[in-house]
C-alpha positions in Angstrom: 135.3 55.0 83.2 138.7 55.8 84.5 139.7 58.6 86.8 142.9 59.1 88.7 143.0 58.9 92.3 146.0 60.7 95.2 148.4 58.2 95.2 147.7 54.9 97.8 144.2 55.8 97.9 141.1 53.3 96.9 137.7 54.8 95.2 134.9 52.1 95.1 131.2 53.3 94.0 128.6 50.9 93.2 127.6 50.3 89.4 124.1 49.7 88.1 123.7 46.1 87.3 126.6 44.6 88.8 129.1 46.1 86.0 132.5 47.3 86.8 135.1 49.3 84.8 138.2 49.6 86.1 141.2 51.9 85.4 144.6 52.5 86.5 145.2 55.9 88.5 148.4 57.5 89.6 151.2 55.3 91.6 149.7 52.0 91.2 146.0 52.7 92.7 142.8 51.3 91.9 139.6 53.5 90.8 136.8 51.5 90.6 133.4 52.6 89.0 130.2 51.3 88.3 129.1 51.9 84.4 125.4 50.8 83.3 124.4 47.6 82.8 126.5 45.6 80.3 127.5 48.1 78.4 131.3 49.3 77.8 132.1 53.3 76.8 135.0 53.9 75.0 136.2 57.2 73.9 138.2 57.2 70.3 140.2 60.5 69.9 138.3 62.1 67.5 140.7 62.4 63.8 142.0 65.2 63.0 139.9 67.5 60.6 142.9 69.5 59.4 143.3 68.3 56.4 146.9 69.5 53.9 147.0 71.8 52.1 148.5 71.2 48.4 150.9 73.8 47.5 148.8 75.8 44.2 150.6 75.2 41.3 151.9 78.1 39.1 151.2 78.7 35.9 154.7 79.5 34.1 154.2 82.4 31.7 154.4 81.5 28.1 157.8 83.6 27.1 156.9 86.0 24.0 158.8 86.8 21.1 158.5 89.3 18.2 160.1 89.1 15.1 160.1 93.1 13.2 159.9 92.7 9.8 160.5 95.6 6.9 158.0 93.9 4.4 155.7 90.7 4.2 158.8 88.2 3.8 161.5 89.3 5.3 160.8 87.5 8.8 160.1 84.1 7.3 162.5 84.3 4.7 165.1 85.1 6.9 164.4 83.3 10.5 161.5 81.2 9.8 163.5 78.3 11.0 163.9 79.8 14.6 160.2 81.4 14.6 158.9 77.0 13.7 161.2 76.4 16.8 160.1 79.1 19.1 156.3 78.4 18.4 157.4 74.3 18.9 158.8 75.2 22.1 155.7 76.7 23.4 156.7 80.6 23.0 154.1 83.3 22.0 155.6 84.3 18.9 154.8 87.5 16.7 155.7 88.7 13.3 154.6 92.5 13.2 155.6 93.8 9.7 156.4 97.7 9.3 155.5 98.5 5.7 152.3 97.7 4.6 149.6 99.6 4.0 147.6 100.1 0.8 147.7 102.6 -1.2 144.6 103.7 -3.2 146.6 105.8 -6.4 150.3 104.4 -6.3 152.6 106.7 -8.5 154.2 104.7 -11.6 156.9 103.0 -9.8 155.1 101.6 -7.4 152.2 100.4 -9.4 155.5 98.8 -11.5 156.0 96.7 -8.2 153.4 95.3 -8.6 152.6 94.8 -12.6 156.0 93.4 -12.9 154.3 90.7 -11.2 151.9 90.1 -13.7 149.2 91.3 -11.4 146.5 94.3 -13.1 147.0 97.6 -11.6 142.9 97.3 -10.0 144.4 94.6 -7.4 144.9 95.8 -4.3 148.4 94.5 -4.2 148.9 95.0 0.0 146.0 93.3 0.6 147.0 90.0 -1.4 150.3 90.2 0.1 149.0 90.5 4.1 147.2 87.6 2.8 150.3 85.7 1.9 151.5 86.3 5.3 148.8 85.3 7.2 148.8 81.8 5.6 153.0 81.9 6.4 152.5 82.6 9.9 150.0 79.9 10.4 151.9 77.2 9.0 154.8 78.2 11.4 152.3 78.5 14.3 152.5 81.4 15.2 150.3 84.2 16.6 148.2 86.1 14.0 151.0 88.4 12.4 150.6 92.6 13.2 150.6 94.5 10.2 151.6 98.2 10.6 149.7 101.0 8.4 152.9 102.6 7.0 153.8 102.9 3.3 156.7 101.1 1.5 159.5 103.1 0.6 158.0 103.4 -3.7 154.8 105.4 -2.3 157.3 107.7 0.1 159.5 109.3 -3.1 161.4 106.7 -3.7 160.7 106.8 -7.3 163.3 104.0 -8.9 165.0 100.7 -8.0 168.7 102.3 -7.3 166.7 104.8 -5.0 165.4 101.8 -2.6 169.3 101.2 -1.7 170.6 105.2 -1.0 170.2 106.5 2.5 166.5 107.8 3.4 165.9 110.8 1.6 165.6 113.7 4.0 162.1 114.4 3.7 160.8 110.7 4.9 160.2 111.0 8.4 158.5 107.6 8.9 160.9 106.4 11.4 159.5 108.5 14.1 155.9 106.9 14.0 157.5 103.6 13.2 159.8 103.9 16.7 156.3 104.7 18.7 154.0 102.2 17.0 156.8 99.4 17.5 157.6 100.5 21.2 154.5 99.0 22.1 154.9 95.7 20.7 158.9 95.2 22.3 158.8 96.6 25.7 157.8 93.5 27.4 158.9 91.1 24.8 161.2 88.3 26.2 163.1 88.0 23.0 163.2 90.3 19.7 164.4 89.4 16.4 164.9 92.1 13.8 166.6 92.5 10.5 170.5 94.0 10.3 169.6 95.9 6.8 172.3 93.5 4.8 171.6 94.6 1.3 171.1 98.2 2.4 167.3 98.4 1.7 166.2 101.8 3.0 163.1 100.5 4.5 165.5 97.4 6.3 167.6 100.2 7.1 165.0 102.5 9.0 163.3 99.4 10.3 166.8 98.2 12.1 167.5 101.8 13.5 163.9 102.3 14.9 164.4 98.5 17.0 167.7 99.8 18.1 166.3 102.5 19.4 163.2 101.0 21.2 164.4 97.4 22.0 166.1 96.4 25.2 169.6 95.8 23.6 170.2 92.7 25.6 167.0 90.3 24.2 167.6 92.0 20.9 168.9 89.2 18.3 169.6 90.8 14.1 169.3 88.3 11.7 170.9 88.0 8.5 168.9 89.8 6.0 167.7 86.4 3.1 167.8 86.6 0.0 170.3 89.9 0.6 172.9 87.8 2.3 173.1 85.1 -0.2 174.1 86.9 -2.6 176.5 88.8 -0.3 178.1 86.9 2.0 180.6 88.8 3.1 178.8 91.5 5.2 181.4 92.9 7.8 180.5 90.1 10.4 178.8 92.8 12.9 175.4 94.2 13.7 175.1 97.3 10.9 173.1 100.4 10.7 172.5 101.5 14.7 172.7 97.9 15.9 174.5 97.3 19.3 177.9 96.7 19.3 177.7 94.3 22.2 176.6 91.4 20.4 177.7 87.8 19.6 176.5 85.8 16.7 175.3 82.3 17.4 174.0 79.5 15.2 170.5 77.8 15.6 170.3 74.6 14.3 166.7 74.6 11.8 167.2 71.2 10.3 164.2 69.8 12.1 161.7 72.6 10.8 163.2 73.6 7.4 160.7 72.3 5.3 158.5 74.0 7.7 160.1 77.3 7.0 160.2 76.2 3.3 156.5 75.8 2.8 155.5 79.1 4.7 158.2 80.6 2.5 156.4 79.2 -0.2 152.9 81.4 0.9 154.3 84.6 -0.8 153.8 83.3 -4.3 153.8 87.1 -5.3 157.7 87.2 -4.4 159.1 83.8 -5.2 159.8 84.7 -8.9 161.6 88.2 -7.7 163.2 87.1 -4.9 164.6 83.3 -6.0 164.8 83.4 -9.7 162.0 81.3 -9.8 159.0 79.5 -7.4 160.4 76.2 -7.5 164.0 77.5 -6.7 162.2 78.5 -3.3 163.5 75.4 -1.5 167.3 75.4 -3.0 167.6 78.5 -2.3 166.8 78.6 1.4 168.4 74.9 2.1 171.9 76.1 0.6 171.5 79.3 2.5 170.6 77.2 5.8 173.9 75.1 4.9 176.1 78.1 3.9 175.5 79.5 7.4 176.0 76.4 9.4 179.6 75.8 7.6 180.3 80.0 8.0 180.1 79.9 11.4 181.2 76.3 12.0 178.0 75.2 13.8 177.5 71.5 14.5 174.6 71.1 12.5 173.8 71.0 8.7 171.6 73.5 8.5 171.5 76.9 10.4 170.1 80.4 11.1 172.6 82.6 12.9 171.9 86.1 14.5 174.2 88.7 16.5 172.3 88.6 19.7 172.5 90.3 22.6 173.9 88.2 26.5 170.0 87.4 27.5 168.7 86.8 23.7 171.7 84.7 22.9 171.2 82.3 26.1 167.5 82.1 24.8 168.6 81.0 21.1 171.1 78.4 22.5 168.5 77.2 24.9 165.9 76.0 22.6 165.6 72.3 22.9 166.8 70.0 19.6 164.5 68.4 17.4 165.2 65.7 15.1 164.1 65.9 11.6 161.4 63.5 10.6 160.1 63.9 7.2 
């Protein structure tokens, strides 16, 4: 063992069994022990017992979006390319639809909505049709879609075709419940996408003015209402009927997940016939609409979905990563 000694000064003690152990003290002088027989004690610094620490890693949030559709089509037929891409790129992604509840004894139009469609007036026509969607929204991967209890526009007085595309009659008050059952769903959504009532639909048109007036303008993005923009393409080239004015359009390119959006269009066989002339028209119809929008607005892709979006929803649209199509 080793001790240190006052300078110039020699320490000698007498070991057991003739064993000495040496050390070196202060200013060059001699300590001299004697340690048990044989036997040599050395002390190790014990290691340190402190061990790292890992910074925890954070879970990022999944960003959410919801899509506000008037009936059970309009989100897939009209931005089901950018709702395939949002679910691809790992967003929690919603379709709540505003009009469709059943209705037990429809008045004669609406029951026409329905027979028109070769299906017998004892079918609950609502309930196929939230069927329909349900398969859409899965095959986009989406969440489960929200289906809101309120009537369409046939079982609120709107009792024939041309009535559907006048300005809401003043006795329908359904926008106020549908502003407080949708403020709930887009208060804390990152991004919303919701329809800009092209075609003048009264229940588009009372579905864009109640997400004007609950949706932070900013992540607010209004799509082009499909099949109603096809077959008028020259809509004005703003956000209509109460949406912001402070709004740009961009161009998502969908080529990638088209015939993704194609076969979930495809789930609403009730509508194909109405809507596109014919169910195997489904796909021409939606590719040349797709292509029609990327040449409109010059985007550098073949196929396209634009919006008028708001400054944050905008960099969100034009942030989602590019995917090649493989068929």
């Amino acid at each position: 063992m080793t001790r240190t000694a006052e300078a110039g000064t020699t320490v000698t003690d007498t070991a057991e069994a003739g064993t000495t152990v040496t050390h070196t003290a202060k200013a060059s002088t001699t300590v001299t022990h004697t340690a048990k027989a044989s036997t040599t004690v050395t002390h190790t610094p014990k290691a340190s017992t402190t061990k790292a620490r890992t910074p925890r890693a954070r879970t990022a949030r999944a960003r959410t979006a919801v899509a506000v559709g008037p009936h059970l089509d309009d989100a897939v037929f009209s931005v089901g390319g950018v709702l395939a891409l949002l679910s691809r790129a790992g967003w929690r992604v919603t379709v709540v639809t505003c009009f469709t509840a059943s209705v037990a004894d429809p008045c004669p139009f609406a029951l026409s909505t329905q027979l028109d469609k070769g299906l017998p007036a004892d079918v609950d026509y609502m309930a196929l049709r939230r069927a329909e969607d349900r398969a859409a929204q899965r095959g986009l991967g989406t969440l489960a879609p929200v289906h809101l209890p309120l009537p369409e526009a046939p079982h609120r007085g709107y009792g024939s075709p041309s009535e559907l595309f006048r300005p809401p009659r003043p006795d329908d008050d359904v926008e106020t419940e549908l502003r407080r059952l949708l403020g709930r769903h887009l208060a804390s959504a990152d991004l919303v996408l919701a329809p800009r009532a092209i075609g003048d639909h009264v229940d588009h048109l009372l579905t864009a003015r109640a997400v004007a007036a609950v949706a932070p303008p900013a992540r607010t993005a209004w799509w082009r209402d499909l099949p109603y923009a096809a077959r008028t393409p020259a809509d004005g080239g703003g956000p209509r009927h109460g949406a912001p004015a402070a709004t740009r359009e961009t161009t998502v390119d969908i080529g990638a997940v088209l015939p993704q959006k194609i076969a979930a269009a495809r789930c609403y066989a009730t509508q194909l016939g109405f809507q596109f002339g014919a169910p195997e028209r489904t796909g021409e119809v939606l590719s040349d609409a797709a292509r029609s929008e990327a040449l409109r607005t010059r985007a550098p892709c073949l196929h396209g979905e634009s919006l008028h979006a708001g400054d944050t929803a905008r960099r969100l649209l034009e942030g989602l990563p590019h995917y090649e199509f493989s068929p």
